[in-house]
Backbone as JSON Lines, residues from 0, in Angstrom:
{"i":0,"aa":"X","n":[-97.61,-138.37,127.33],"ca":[-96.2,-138.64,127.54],"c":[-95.43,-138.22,126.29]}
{"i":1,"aa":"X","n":[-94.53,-137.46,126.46],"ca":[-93.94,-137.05,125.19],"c":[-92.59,-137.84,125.19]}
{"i":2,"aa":"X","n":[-92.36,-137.7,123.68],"ca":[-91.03,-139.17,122.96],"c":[-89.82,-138.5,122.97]}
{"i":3,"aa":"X","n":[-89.41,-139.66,123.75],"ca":[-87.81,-139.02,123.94],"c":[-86.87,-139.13,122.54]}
{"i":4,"aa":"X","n":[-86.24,-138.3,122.5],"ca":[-85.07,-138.71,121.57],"c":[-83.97,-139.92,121.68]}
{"i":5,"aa":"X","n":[-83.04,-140.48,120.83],"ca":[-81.75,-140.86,121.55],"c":[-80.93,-140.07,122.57]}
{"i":6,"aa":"X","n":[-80.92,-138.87,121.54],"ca":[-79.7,-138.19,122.76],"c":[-80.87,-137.58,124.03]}
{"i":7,"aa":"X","n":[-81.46,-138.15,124.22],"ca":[-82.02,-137.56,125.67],"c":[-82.04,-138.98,126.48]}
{"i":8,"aa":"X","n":[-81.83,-140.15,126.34],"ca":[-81.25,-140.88,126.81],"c":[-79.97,-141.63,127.17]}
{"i":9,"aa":"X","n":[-80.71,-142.17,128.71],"ca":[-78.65,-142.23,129.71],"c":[-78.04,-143.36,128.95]}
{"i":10,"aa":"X","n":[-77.02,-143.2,128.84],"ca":[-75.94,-144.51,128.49],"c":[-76.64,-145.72,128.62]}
{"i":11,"aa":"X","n":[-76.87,-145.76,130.37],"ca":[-77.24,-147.33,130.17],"c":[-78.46,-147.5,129.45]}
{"i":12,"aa":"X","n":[-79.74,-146.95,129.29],"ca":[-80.94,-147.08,128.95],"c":[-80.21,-147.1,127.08]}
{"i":13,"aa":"X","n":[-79.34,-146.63,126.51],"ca":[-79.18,-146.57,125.03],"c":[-78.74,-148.34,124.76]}
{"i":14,"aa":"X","n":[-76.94,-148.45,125.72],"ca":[-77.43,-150.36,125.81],"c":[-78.39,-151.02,125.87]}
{"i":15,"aa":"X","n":[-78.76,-150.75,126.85],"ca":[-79.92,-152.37,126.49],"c":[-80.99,-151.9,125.75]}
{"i":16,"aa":"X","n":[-81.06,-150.95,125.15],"ca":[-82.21,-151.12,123.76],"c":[-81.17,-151.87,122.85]}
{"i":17,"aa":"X","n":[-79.77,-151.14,122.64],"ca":[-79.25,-151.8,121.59],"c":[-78.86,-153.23,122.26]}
{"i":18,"aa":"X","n":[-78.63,-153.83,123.02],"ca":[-78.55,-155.16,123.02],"c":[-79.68,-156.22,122.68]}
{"i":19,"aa":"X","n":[-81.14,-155.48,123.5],"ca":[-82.01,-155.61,123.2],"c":[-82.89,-155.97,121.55]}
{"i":20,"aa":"X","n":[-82.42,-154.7,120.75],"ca":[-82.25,-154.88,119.02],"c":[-81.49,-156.18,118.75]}
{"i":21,"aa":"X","n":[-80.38,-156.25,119.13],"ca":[-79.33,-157.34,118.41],"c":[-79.65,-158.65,119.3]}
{"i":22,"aa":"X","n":[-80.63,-158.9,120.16],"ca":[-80.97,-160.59,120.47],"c":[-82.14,-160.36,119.86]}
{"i":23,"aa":"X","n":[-83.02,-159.35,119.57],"ca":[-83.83,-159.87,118.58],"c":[-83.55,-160.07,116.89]}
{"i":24,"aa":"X","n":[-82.63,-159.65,116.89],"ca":[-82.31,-160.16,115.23],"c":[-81.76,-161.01,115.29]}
{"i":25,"aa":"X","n":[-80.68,-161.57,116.13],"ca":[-79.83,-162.94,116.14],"c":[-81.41,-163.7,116.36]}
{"i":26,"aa":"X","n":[-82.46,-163.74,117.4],"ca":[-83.49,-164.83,117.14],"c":[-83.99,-165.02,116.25]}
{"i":27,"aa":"X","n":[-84.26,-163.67,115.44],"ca":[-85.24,-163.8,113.82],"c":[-84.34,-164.61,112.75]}
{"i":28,"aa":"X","n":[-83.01,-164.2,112.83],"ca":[-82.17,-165.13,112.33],"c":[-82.2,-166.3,112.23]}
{"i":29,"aa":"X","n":[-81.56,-166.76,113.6],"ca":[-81.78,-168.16,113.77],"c":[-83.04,-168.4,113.4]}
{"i":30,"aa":"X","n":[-84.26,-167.95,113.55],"ca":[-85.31,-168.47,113.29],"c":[-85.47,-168.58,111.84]}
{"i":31,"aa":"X","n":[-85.82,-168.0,110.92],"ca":[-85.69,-168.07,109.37],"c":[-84.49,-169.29,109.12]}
{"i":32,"aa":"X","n":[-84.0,-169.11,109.44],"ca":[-82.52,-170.34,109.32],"c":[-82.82,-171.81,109.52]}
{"i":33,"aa":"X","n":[-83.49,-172.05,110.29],"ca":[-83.9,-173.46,111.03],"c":[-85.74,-173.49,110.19]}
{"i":34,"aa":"X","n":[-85.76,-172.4,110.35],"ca":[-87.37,-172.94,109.12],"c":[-86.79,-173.08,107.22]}
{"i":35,"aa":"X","n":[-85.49,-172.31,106.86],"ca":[-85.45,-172.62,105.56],"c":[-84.72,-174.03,105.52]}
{"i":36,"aa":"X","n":[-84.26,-174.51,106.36],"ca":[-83.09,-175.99,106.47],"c":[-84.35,-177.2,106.89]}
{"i":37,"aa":"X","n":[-85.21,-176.61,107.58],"ca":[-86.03,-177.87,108.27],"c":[-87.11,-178.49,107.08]}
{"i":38,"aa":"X","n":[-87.45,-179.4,107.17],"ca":[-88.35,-179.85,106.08],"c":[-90.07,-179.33,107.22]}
{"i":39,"aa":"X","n":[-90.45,-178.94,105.95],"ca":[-92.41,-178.46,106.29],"c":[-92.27,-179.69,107.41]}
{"i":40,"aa":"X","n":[-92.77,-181.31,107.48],"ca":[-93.24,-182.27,107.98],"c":[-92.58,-182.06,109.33]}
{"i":41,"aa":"X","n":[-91.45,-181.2,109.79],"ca":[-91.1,-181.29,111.26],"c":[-91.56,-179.79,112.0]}
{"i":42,"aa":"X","n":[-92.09,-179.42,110.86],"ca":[-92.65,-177.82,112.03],"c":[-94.09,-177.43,111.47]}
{"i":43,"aa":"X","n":[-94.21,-177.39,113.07],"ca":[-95.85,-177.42,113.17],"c":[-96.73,-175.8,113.21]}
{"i":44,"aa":"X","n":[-97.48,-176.32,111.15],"ca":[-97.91,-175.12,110.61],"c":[-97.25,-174.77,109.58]}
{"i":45,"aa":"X","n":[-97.52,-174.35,108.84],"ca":[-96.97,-173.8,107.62],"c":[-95.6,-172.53,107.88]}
{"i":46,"aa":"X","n":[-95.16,-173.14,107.09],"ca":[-93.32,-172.4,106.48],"c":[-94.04,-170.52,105.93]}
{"i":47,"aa":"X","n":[-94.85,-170.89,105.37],"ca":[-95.25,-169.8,104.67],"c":[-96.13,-168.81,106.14]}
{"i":48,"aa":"X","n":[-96.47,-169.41,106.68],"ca":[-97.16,-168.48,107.92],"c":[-95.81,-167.88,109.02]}
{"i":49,"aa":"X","n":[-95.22,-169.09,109.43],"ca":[-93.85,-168.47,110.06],"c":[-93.19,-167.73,109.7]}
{"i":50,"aa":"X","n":[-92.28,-167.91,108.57],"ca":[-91.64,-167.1,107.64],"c":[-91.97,-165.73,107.89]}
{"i":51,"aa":"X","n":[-93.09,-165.16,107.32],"ca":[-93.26,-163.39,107.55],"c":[-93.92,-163.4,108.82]}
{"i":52,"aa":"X","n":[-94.49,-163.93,110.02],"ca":[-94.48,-163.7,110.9],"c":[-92.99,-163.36,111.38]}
{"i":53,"aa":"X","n":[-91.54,-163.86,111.14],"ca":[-90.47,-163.29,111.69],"c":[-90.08,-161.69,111.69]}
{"i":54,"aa":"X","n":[-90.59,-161.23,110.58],"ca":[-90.8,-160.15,109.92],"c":[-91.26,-159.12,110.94]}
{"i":55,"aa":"X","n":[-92.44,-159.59,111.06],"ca":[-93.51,-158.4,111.78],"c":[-92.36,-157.63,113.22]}
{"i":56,"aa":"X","n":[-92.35,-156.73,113.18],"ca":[-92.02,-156.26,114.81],"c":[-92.46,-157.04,116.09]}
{"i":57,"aa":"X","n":[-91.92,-157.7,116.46],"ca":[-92.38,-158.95,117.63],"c":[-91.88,-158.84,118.92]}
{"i":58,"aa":"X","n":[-91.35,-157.73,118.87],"ca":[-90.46,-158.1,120.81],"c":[-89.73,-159.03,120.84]}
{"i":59,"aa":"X","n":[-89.34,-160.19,120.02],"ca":[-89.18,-161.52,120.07],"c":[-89.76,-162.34,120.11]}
{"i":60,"aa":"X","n":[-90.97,-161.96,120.82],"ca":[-92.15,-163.14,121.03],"c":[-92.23,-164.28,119.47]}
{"i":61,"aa":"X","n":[-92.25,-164.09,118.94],"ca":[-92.55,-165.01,117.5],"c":[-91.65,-165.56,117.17]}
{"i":62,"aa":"X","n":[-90.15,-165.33,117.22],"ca":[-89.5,-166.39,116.83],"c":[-88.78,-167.01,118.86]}
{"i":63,"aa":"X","n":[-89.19,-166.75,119.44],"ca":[-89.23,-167.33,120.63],"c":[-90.27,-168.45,120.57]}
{"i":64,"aa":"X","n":[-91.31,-167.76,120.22],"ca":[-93.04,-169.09,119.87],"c":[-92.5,-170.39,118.52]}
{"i":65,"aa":"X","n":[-91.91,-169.97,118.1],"ca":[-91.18,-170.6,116.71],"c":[-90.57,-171.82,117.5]}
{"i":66,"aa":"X","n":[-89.32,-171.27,118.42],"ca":[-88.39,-172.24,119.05],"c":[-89.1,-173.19,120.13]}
{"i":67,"aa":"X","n":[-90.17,-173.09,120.76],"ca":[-90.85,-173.3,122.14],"c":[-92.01,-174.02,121.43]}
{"i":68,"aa":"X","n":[-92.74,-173.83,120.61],"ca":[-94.17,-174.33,119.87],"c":[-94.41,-174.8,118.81]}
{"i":69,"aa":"X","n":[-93.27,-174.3,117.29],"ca":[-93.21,-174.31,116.6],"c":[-92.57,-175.68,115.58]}
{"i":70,"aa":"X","n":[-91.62,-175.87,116.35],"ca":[-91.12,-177.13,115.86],"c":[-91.46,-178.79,116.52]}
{"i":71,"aa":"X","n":[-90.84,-179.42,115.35],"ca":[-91.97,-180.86,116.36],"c":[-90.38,-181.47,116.39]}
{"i":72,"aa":"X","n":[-90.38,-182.17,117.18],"ca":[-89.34,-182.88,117.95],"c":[-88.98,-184.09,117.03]}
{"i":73,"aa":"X","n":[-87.25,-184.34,116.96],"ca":[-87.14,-185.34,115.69],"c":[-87.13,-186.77,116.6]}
{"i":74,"aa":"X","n":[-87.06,-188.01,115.87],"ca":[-87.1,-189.17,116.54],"c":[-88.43,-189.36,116.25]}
């Protein structure tokens, strides 16, 4: 299969990559954000393992796993 360029892609297919890009950085965001404010004792696993897991190229999956698995519930 050979790699397309940008400009060889249609309008709509160029949106939703770029929308696509920008909800995954608003999640990595938020995610780094809520792990540097939260104290270690409410999220489950180390700060230091999450942290550059946000990093890695993720699809989202990881700071989605962050929001869904990651944190422990206050109360």
């Amino acid at each position: 299969m050979a790699a397309q360029h940008w400009g060889d892609l249609s309008p709509r297919a160029r949106r939703l990559l770029l929308a696509g890009a920008a909800a995954e950085g608003v999640l990595k965001v938020a995610a780094l954000a809520d792990i540097k404010r939260r104290p270690a004792s409410e999220i489950r696993g180390s700060k230091w393992v999450w942290g550059p897991a946000m990093i890695i190229n993720s699809a989202g999956a990881i700071p989605l796993a962050y929001f869904v698995f990651g944190r422990r519930r206050r109360g």
